[in-house]
N, C-alpha and C positions, 0 to 999 in steps of 0.2 A: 681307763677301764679296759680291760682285756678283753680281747675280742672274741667271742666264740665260735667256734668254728663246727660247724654240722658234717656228717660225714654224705649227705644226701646233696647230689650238683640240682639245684632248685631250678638250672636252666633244661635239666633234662630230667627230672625224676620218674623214679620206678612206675611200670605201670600196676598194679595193685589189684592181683587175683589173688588176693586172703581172704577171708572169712570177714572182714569190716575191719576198718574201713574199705572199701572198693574205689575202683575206677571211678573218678570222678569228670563229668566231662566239661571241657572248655569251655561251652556256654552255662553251663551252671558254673563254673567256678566266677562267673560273668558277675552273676548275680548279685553275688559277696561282693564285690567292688561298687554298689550301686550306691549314691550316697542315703544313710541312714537316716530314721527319721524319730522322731520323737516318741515313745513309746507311750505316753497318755494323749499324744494327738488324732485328731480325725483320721486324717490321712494312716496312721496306722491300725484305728480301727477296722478300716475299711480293709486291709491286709490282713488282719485276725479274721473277720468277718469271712473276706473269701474262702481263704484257706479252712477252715474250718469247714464249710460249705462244701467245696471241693473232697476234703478228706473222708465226711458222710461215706460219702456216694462211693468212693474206695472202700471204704470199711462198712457197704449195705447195714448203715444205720439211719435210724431218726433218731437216735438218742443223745450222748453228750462226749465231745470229744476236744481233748484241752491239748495246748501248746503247753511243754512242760520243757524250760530249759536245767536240761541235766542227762546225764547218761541214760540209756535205759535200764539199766537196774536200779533205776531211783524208782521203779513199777514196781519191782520188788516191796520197796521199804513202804510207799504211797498205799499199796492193797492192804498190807498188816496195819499201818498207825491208822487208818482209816475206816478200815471196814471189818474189824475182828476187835471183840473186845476180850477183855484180857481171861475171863473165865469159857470162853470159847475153843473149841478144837477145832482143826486142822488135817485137812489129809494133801500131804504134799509129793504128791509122786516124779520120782525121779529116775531120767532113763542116761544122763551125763553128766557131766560139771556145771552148768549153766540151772538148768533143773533142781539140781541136786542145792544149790546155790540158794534158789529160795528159799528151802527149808532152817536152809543158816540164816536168814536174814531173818526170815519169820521168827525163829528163835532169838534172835539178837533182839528186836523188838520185842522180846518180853512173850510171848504165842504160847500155844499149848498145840505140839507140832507132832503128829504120825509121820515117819516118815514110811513110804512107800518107793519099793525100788524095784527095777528089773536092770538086768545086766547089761552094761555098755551093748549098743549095737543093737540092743532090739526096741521093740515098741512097746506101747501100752496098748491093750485091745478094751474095748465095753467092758466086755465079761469080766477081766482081771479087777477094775475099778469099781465095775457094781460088786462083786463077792468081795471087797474090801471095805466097802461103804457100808453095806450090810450087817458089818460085825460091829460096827462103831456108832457114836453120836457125833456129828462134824457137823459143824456151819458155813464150810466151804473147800473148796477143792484147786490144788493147783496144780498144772501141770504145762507142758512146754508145746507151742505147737511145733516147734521144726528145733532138734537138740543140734546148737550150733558144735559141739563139740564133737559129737558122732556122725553125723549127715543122716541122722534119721529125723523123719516124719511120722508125727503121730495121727493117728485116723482120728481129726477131731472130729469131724462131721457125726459119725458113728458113736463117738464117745458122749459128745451133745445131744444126740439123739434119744440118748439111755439114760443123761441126766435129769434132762427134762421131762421125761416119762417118769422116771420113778423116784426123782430126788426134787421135785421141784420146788420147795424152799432153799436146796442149796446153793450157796454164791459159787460162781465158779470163773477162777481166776487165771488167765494164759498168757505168757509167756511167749511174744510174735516174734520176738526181736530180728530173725532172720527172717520171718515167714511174711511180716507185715508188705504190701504190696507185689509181691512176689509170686506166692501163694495163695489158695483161693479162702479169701476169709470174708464170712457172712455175718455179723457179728446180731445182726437181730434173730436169725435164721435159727442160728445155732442157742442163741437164750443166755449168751456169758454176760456175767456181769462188770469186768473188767480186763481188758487187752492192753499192752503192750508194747511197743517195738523204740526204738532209736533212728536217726536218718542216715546214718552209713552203712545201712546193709542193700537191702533190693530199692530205698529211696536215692541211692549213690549222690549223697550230698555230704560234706563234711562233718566231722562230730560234733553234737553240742547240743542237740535237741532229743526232746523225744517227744512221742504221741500215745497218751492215755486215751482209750476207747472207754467208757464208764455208763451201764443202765442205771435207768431212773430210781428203780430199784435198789441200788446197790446206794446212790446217794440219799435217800430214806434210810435205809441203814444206817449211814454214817452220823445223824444228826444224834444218836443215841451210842455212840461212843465216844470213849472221853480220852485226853492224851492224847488228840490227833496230831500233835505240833501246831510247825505253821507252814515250813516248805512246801509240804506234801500237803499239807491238810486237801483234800477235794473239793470239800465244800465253799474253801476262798476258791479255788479254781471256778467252782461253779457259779458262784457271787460274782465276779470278775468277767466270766465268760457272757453272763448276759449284756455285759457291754463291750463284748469284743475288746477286752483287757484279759491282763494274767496279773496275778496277786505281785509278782515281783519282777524285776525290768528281764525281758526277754533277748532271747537272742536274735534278735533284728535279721540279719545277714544270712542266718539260717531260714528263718521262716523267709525270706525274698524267694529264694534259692527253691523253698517245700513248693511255695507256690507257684513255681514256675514248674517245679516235675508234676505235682499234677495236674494242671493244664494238659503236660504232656499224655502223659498217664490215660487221663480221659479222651483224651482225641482219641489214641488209640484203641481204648475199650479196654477195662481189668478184664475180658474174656480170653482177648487176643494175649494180653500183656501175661496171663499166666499160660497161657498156650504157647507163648515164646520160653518161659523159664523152662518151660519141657522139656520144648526141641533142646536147649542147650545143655541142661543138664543131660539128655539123652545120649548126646554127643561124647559128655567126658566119661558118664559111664560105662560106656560103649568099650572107651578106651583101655580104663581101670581094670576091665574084667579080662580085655585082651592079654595088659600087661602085667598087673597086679589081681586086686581082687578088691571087691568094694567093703568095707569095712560094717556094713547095714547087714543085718544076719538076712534080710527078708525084703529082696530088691523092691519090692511092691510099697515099703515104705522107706525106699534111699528117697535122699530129697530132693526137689528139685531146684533148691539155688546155691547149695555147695555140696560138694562131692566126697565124703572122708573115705582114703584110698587105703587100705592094707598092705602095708610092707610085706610083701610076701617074698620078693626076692633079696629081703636082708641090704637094701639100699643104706649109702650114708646120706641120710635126707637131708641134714643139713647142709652140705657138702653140692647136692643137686640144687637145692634153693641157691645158693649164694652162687653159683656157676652161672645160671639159670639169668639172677639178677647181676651180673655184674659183666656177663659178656651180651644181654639184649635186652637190659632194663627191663626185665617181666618178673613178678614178684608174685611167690603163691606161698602156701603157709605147712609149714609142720603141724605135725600132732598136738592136741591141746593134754595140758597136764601127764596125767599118766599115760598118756597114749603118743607122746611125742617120741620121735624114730620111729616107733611102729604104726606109724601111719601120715596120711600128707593130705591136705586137704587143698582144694581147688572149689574157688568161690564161681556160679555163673549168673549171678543179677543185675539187676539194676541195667545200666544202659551199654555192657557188652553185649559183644555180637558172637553169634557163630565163627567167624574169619578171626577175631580176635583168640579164641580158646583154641583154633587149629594151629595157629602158629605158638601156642604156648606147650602145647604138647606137643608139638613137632621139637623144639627146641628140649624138651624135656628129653624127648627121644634121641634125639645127639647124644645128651648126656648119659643117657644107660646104656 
């Protein structure tokens, strides 16, 4: 068999400020190497069990929140075959790729989809949402909390606040994937019925999992939709979940790993832990505006666990990345889709530090 040959030296790889996967640190990567264990046994009950436990209290819920092994855009496809039946509308607003990305999915799954847009770079505010909601009949609403492809944050707090005021039959479905532990998310507070995210964004654990946030409410719904499959169905999630089970064999190694950053997570407090994504994101925007220009129309909603930077001096960005990576192993990310060259994104979650992001922009700065 021919041998293959990777271009990554595995005894020293990149250190990984992109967009996700991120830095992943030694003692988590500890985790994965623990021996695995049965997935219908006690012993891993009791690790569904915690972890679940543990993740509440991150995502200020009492409601239902499942181990789902698969990407996180498997949130995407899980909210439509689940919780929209098929004569139902949709309002899916879209402020990136990622966002915008729902709506394709929703439609792929067969939906009856408004699409709703504003222009790369900016946000969604209350106001734009309710006078959109206004003109239609919808039985749910989606939108992104932190669009990983622009570096904007959407006011969801504000946006929740207006739903539930004057829309409160509607489900309302978010899109965390960056923002999930990172960013401050309330998930009973705010009245969603379905969140989001993946473990290699501000979880800095390897890909492979994700976490559905889901109200009580939203799984009443589902009992009266039909076509749910079986992957995604919720309801096996739910079924499954009151015994600390998942309908289909999990990713062991991952959940070790979940359960050990929050542990972390919690010692230090989600107050503190999103009080940290600040100061750092703080740091790189500080920089961007010095050198470049931040690519968020309305700094008040750039984000705070990745930075999308505006080429404003006509850099060859690939060119700075691969410099960048290959003379001090630090890895940050180009523009996504259309926005690639003209813009450069710099990740700040999960278990970097401040000293980490200064020597990458210092090294960035050599390079310009």
């Amino acid at each position: 068999m021919q041998e293959i040959k990777f271009m990554v030296d595995w005894k020293n790889p990149p250190k990984l400020f992109i967009p996700g996967p991120v830095h992943v640190a030694p003692e988590v990567l500890e985790q994965l190497s623990r021996y695995t264990l049965g997935h219908r046994a006690k012993e891993y009950a009791l690790l569904h069990g915690n972890t679940v436990g543990m993740l509440k209290k991150i995502l200020c819920t009492e409601q239902n929140v499942f181990l789902v092994t698969s990407s996180g855009s498997g949130g995407w496809e899980a909210s439509m075959r689940s919780l929209i039946k098929d004569d139902e509308k949709i309002l899916c607003c879209g402020c990136g790729a990622f966002s915008d990305k729902y709506a394709s999915v929703a439609k792929a799954c067969g939906k009856q989809v408004e699409d709703f847009r504003v222009d790369w770079g900016k946000a969604f505010t209350a106001e734009m949402i309710d006078k959109k909601l206004s003109q239609g009949d919808y039985s749910a609403v989606t939108f992104v909390h932190n669009e990983t492809s622009t570096g904007v944050t959407n006011p969801v707090e504000e946006i929740s606040q207006m739903l539930k005021a004057k829309y409160p039959e509607l489900l309302i479905f978010v899109d965390c994937v960056s923002a999930m532990a990172g960013l401050p998310l309330k998930f009973d507070q705010y009245g969603w019925d379905f969140a989001f995210a993946s473990v290699q964004k501000a979880f800095a654990i390897p890909p492979g999992l994700a976490i559905f946030a889901v109200s009580d409410r939203a799984l009443e719904k589902a009992k009266g939709v039909s076509n749910r499959g079986y992957y995604f169905d919720l309801l096996e999630f739910a079924k499954n979940g009151e015994k600390n089970q998942t309908p289909t064999t999990p990713a062991i190694p991952q959940i070790m790993a979940l359960n050990f950053q929050c542990q972390k997570l919690l010692a230090e407090g989600m107050e503190n832990v999103w009080a940290k994504h600040k100061e750092m994101a703080q740091l790189v925007k500080n920089w961007a505006k010095e050198k470049f220009a931040l690519f968020a129309e309305d700094e008040r909603c750039a984000s705070n666990t990745l930075t999308t930077v505006k080429n404003t001096r006509g850099i060859d960005v690939s060119a700075v990345i691969n410099a960048v990576k290959s003379k001090h192993g630090l890895a940050f990310g180009n523009g996504y889709g259309k926005l690639k060259q003209e813009t450069f994104r710099i990740a700040h979650m999960g278990d970097m530090t401040a000293a980490d992001l200064k020597e990458l922009l210092g090294y960035i700065d050599d390079e310009l």
